[in-house]
C-alpha positions as CSV (number, residue, x, y, z in Angstrom):
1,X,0.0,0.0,0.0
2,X,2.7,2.2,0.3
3,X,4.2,1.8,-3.0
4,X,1.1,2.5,-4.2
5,X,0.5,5.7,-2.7
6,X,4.1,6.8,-3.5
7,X,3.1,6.2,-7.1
8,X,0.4,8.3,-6.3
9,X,1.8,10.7,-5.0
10,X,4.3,11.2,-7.1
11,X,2.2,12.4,-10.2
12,X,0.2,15.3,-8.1
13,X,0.3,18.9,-6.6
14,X,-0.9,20.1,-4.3
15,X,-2.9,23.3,-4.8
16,X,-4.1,25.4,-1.1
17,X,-6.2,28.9,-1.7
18,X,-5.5,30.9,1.1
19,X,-8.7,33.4,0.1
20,X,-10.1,36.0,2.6
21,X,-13.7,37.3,2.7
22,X,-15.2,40.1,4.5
23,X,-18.5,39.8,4.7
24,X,-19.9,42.7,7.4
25,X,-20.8,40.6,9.9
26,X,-20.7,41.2,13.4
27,X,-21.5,39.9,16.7
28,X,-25.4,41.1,17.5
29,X,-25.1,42.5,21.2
30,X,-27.8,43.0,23.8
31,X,-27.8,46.6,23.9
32,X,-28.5,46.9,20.0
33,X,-31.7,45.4,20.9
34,X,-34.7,47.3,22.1
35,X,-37.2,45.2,24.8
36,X,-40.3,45.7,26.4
37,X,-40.5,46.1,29.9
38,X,-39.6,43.3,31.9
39,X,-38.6,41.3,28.8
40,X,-35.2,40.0,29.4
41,X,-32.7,37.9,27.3
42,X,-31.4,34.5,27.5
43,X,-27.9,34.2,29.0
44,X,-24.7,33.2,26.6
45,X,-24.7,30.0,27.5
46,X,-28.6,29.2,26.4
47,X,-28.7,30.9,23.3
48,X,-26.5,33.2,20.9
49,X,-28.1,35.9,19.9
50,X,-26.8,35.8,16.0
51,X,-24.9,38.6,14.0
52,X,-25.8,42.1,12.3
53,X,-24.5,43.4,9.3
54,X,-23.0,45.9,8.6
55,X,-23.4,47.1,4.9
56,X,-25.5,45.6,2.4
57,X,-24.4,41.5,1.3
58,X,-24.7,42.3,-2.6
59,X,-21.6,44.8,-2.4
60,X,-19.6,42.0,-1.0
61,X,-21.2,39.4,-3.0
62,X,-18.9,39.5,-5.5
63,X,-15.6,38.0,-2.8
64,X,-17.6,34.8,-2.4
65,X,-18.4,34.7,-6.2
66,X,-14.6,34.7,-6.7
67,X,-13.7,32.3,-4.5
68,X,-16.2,29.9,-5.5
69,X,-14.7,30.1,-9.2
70,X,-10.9,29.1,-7.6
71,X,-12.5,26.3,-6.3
72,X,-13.8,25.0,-9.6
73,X,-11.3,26.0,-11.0
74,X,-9.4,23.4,-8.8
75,X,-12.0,20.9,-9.0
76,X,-12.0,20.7,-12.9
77,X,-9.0,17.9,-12.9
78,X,-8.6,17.6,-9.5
79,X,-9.9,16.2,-5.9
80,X,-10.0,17.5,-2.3
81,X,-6.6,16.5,-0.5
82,X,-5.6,17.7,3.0
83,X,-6.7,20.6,2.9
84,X,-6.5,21.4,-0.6
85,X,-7.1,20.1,-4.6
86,X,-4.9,17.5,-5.3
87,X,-3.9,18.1,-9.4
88,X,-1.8,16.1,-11.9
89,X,1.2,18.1,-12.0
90,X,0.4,18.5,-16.1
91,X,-2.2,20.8,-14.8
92,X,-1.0,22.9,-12.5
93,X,0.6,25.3,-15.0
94,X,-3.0,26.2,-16.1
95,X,-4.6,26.3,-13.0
96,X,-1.9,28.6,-11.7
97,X,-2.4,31.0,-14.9
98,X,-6.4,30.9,-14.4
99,X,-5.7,31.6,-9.9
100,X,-3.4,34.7,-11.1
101,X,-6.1,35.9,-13.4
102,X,-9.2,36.1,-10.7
103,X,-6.1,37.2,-8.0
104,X,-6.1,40.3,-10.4
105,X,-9.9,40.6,-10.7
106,X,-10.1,40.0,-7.0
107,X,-7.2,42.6,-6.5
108,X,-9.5,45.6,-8.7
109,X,-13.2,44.3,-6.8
110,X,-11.2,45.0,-3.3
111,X,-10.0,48.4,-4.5
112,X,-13.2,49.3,-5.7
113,X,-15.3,48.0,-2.5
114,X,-12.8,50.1,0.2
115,X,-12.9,52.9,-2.4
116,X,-16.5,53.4,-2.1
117,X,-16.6,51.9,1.6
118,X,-18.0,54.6,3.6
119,X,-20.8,55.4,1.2
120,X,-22.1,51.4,1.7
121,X,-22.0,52.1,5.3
122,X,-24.0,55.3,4.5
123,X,-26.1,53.7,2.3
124,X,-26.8,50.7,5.1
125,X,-27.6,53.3,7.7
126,X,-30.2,54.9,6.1
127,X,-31.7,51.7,4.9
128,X,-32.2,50.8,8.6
129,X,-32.1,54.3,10.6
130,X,-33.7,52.8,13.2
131,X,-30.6,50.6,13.8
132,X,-28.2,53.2,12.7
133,X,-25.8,53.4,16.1
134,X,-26.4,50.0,16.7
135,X,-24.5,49.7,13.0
136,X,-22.2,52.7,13.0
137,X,-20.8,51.0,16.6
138,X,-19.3,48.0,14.4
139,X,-18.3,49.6,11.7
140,X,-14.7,48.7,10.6
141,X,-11.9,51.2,9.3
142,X,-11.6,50.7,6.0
143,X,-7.7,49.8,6.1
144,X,-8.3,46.9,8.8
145,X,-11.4,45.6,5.9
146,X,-9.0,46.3,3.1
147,X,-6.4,44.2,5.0
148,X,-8.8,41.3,5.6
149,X,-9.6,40.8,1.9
150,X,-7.3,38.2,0.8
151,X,-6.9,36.6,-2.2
152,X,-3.6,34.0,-2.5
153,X,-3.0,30.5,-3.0
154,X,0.2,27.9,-2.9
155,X,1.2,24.9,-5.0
156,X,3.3,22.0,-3.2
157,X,3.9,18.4,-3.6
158,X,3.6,15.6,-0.9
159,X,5.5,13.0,-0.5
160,X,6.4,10.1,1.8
161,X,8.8,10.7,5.0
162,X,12.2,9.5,4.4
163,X,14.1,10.9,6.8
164,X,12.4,9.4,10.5
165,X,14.3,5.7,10.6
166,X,12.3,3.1,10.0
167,X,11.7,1.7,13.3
168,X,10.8,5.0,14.8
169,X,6.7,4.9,16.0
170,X,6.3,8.0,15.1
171,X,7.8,7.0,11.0
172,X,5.0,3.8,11.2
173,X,2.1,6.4,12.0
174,X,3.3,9.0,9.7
175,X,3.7,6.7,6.8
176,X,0.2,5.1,7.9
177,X,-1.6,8.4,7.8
178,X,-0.3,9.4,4.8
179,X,-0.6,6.4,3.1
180,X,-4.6,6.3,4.2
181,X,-5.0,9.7,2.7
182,X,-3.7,8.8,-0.4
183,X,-5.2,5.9,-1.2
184,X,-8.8,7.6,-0.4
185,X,-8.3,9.7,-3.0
186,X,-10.2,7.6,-5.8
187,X,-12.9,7.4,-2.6
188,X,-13.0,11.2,-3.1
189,X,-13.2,11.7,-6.4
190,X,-16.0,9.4,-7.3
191,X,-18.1,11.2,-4.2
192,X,-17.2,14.3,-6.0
193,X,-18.2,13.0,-9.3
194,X,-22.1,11.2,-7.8
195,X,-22.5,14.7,-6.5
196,X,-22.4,16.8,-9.6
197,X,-24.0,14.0,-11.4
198,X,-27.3,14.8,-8.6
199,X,-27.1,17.9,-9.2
200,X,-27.3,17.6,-13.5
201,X,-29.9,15.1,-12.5
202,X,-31.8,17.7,-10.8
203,X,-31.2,19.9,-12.8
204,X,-31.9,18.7,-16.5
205,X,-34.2,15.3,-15.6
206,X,-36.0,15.7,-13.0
207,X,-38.3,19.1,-14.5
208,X,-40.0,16.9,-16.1
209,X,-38.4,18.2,-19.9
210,X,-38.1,15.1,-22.0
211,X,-35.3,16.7,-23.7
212,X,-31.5,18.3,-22.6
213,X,-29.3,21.0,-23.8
214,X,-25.8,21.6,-24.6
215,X,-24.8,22.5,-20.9
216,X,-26.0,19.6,-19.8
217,X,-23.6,18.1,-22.1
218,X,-20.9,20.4,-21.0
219,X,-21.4,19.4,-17.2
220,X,-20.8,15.7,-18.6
221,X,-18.4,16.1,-20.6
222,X,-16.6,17.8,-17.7
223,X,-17.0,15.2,-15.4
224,X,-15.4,12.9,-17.9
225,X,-12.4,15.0,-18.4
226,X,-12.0,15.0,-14.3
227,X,-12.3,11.3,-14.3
228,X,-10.0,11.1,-17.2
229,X,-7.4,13.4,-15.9
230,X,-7.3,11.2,-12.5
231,X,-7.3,8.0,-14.0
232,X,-4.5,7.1,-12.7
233,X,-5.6,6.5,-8.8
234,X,-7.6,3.8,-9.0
235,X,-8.2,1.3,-11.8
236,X,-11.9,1.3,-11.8
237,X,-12.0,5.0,-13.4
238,X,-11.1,4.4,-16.8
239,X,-13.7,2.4,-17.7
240,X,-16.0,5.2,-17.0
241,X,-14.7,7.1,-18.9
242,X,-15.2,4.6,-21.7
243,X,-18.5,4.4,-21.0
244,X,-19.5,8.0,-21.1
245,X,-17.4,8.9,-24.4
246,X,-19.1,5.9,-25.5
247,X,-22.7,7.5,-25.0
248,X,-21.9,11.1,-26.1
249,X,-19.9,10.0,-29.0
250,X,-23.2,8.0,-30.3
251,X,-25.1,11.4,-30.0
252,X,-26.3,13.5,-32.8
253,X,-24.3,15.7,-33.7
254,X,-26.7,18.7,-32.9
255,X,-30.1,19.7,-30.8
256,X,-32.2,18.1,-29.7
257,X,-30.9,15.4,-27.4
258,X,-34.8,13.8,-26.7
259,X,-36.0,10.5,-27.4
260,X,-32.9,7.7,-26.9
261,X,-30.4,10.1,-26.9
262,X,-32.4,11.7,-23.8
263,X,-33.0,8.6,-21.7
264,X,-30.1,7.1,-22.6
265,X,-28.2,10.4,-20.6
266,X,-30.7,10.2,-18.1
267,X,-29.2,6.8,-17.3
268,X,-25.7,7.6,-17.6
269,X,-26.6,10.3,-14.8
270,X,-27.8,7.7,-13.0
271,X,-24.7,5.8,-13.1
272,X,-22.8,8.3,-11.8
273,X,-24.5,9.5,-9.2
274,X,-24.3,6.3,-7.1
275,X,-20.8,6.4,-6.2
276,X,-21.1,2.0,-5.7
277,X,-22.5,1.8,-8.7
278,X,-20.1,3.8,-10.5
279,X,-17.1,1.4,-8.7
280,X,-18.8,-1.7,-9.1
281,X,-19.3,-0.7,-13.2
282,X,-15.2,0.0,-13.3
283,X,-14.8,-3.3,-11.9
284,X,-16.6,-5.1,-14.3
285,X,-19.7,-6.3,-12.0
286,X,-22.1,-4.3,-14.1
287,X,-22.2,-5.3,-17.7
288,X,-24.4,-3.8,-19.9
289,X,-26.6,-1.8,-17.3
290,X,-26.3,0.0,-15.2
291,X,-29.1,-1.1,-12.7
292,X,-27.6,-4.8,-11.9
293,X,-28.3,-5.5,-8.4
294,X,-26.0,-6.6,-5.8
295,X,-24.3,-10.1,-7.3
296,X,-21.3,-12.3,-6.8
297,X,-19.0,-13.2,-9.1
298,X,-19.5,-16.4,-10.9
299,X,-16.8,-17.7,-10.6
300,X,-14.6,-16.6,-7.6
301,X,-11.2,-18.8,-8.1
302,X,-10.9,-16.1,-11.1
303,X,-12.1,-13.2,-9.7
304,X,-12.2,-11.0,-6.6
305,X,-15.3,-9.3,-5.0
306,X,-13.9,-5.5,-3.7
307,X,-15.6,-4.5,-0.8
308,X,-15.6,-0.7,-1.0
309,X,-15.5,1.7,1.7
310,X,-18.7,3.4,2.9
311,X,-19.1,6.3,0.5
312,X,-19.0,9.7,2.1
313,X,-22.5,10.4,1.5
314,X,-25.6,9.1,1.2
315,X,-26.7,9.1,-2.8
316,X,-29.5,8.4,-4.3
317,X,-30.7,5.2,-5.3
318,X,-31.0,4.0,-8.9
319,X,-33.4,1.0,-8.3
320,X,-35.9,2.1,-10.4
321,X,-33.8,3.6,-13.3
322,X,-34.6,1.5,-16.8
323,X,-32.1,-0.9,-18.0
324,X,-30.5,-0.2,-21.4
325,X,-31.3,-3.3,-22.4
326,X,-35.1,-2.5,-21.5
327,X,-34.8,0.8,-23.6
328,X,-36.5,0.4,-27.0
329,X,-33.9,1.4,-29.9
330,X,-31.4,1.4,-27.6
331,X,-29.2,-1.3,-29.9
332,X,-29.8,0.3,-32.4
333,X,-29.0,3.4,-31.1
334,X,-25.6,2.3,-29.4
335,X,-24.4,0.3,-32.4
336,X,-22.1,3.0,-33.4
337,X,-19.3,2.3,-31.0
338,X,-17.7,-0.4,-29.2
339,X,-16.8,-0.2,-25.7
340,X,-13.9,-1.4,-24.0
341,X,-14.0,-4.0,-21.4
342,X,-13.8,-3.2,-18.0
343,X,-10.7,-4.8,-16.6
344,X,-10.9,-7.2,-13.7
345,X,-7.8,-8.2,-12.4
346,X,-7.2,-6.5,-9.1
347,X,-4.2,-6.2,-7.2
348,X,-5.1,-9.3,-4.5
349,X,-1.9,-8.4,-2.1
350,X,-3.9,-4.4,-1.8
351,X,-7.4,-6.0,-1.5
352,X,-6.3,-7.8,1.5
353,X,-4.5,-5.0,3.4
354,X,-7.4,-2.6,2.6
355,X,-8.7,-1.7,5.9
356,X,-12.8,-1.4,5.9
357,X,-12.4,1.4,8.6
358,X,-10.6,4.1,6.5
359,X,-13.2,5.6,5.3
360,X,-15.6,6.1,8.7
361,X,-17.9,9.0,8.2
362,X,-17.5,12.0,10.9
363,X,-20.5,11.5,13.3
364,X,-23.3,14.5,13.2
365,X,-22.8,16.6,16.6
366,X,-25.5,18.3,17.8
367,X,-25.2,21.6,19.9
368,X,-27.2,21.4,22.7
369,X,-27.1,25.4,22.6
370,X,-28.2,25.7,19.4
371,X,-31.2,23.1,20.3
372,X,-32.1,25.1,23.0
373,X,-32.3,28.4,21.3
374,X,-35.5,27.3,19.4
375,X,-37.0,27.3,23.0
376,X,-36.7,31.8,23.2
377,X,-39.8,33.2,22.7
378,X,-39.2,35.8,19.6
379,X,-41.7,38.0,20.6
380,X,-40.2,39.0,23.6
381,X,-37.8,41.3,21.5
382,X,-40.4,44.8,20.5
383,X,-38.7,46.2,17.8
384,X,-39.3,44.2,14.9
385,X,-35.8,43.2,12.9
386,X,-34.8,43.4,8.9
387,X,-33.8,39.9,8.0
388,X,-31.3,41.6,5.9
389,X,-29.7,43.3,8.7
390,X,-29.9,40.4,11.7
391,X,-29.3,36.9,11.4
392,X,-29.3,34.1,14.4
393,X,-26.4,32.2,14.4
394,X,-25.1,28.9,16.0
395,X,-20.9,30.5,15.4
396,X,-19.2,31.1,18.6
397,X,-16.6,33.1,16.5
398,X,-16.7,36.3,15.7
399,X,-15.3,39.0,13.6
């Protein structure tokens, strides 16, 4: 296993944004609050009280929008990875030329947000005069705002420990770590992949249109060139990919995409949004559909049944998707290309050594605080608040 995740590692980057936001929130205190007499407030420790803001969200709006766009940007061929996106290292001289190009556009939004700073704050106040001290008490210089918006990222490459002898503990939990990490990467990139396949599934089947559009082929085709580009950490991926160049190069060659062409998408959706599904189909243990139920191998002196880790999340199930063998046309349809065959010789000596416990979800904590604060009766507070300007919170951090 470690071999493996050197190999691994050794074609990769490692790309961390280190991006800033300001976003004008502060910490809603008791005296910004008006309350009828003998109305009183819950202590701390029952119930936070939630934040104000302090200019208007939409001037701001534009910080998150950029992030967001570095993390696609990062997503495109890559995968989450300690922390950061977790490239081939044939990428990363593109991805670094697209991060300095919204660095510069988040570099002029910045200069023009602190340029026009105290007219927002103006603007805010008079929105809500009635909260106008309560706002101008929390209002933040504009060089300590300006400071705080930060837009900057790093590239580095991991790699195993070599220089911790052998027989130190702390080498074996190191290299153990690590090597856990890395080999969950294929576990991360097909959760990645079932959850933008939900989303085009939302997005383009389930309205009910008997029909898609070209960006719904883009978002495909995208998820194939992810898949493609990270082919190499697990074995099961590039049969996938196959599969969907398979189905889009049998499409016409123009709108509309209805009909076969639709359902036969609709499946493919299908596929990849069940993150099993999608492993037990690179494996080989789906073969022509892509609804199979759970089966054994016929023959197990030839073969080797994978159990894979839990996925991260829940998906969706498939059960009641159609078979392509139950679509009518679909041979017909489909006779245009011929797919390769999913390979299914696994590495037996990594099948045994994979541990069923590395990929535990995190268990869902519940704040008791936050539970309780449902229990404050609202109406004890007189002066009715803006939901644009207050919002309760569960954070315990502030600005």
């Amino acid at each position: 296993m470690s071999h493996e995740a050197e190999i691994i590692l050794n074609q990769v980057h490692v790309v961390k944004l280190d991006i800033v936001l300001w976003t004008g929130a502060k910490k809603l205190r008791e005296n910004d609050l008006v309350l009828g007499d003998g109305s009183k407030l819950p202590p701390d420790e029952l119930a936070y009280l939630g934040t104000k803001r302090t200019c208007d969200r939409e001037v701001v709006k534009i910080f998150s929008t950029i992030k967001k766009k570095a993390e696609s940007i990062c997503l495109e061929t890559g995968t989450r990875f300690l922390g950061g996106f977790a490239n081939p290292i044939v990428q990363i001289p593109d991805i670094t030329k697209k991060l300095d190009d919204l660095a510069k556009d988040f570099a002029v939004a910045r200069d023009e947000f602190i340029a026009n700073y105290d007219s927002y704050i103006d603007d805010w106040v008079k929105k809500h005069p009635e909260f106008a001290i309560a706002i101008r008490n929390a209002v933040e210089p504009a060089s300590s705002v300006k400071a705080k918006l930060r837009f900057d990222y790093v590239v580095y490459r991991v790699s195993m420990p070599s220089s911790v002898p052998n027989n130190d503990p702390a080498n074996v939990i190191v290299d153990q770590s690590l090597v856990r990490r890395t080999i969950s990467l294929s576990e991360q990139l097909f959760h990645e992949i079932s959850v933008e396949a939900s989303r085009v599934l939302e997005n383009s089947f389930y309205d009910k249109r008997e029909y898609v559009t070209a960006r719904t082929l883009n978002a495909f085709r995208k998820m194939r060139d992810k898949l493609d580009s990270l082919g190499f950490l697990d074995h099961r991926v590039m049969p996938v990919v196959n599969r969907i160049d398979a189905v889009l190069d049998a499409l016409p060659s123009s709108p509309p995409y209805n009909g076969i062409a639709y359902q036969t998408l609709c499946n493919l959706a299908h596929l990849l949004s069940d993150a099993d599904k999608v492993k037990r189909y690179g494996e080989g243990h789906l073969s022509g559909s892509f609804t199979d139920t759970d089966e054994e191998i016929e023959d197990e002196s030839q073969s080797i049944v994978v159990t894979s880790a839990p996925s991260p999340v829940d998906t969706q199930s498939t059960d009641e998707l159609l078979e392509y063998d139950e679509t009518i046309g679909y041979e017909e349809y489909m006779s245009g290309f011929t797919e390769e065959a999913a390979p299914v010789v696994i590495n037996t000596a990594a099948v045994e050594t994979l541990e069923s416990d590395l990929f535990v979800p995190a268990p869902v904590v519940i704040n008791p605080t936050v539970s309780a604060a449902d229990e404050v009766p609202v109406s004890e507070i007189i002066v009715p608040m803006p939901v644009e300007l207050f919002e309760l919170s569960n954070d315990s951090s502030w600005f």
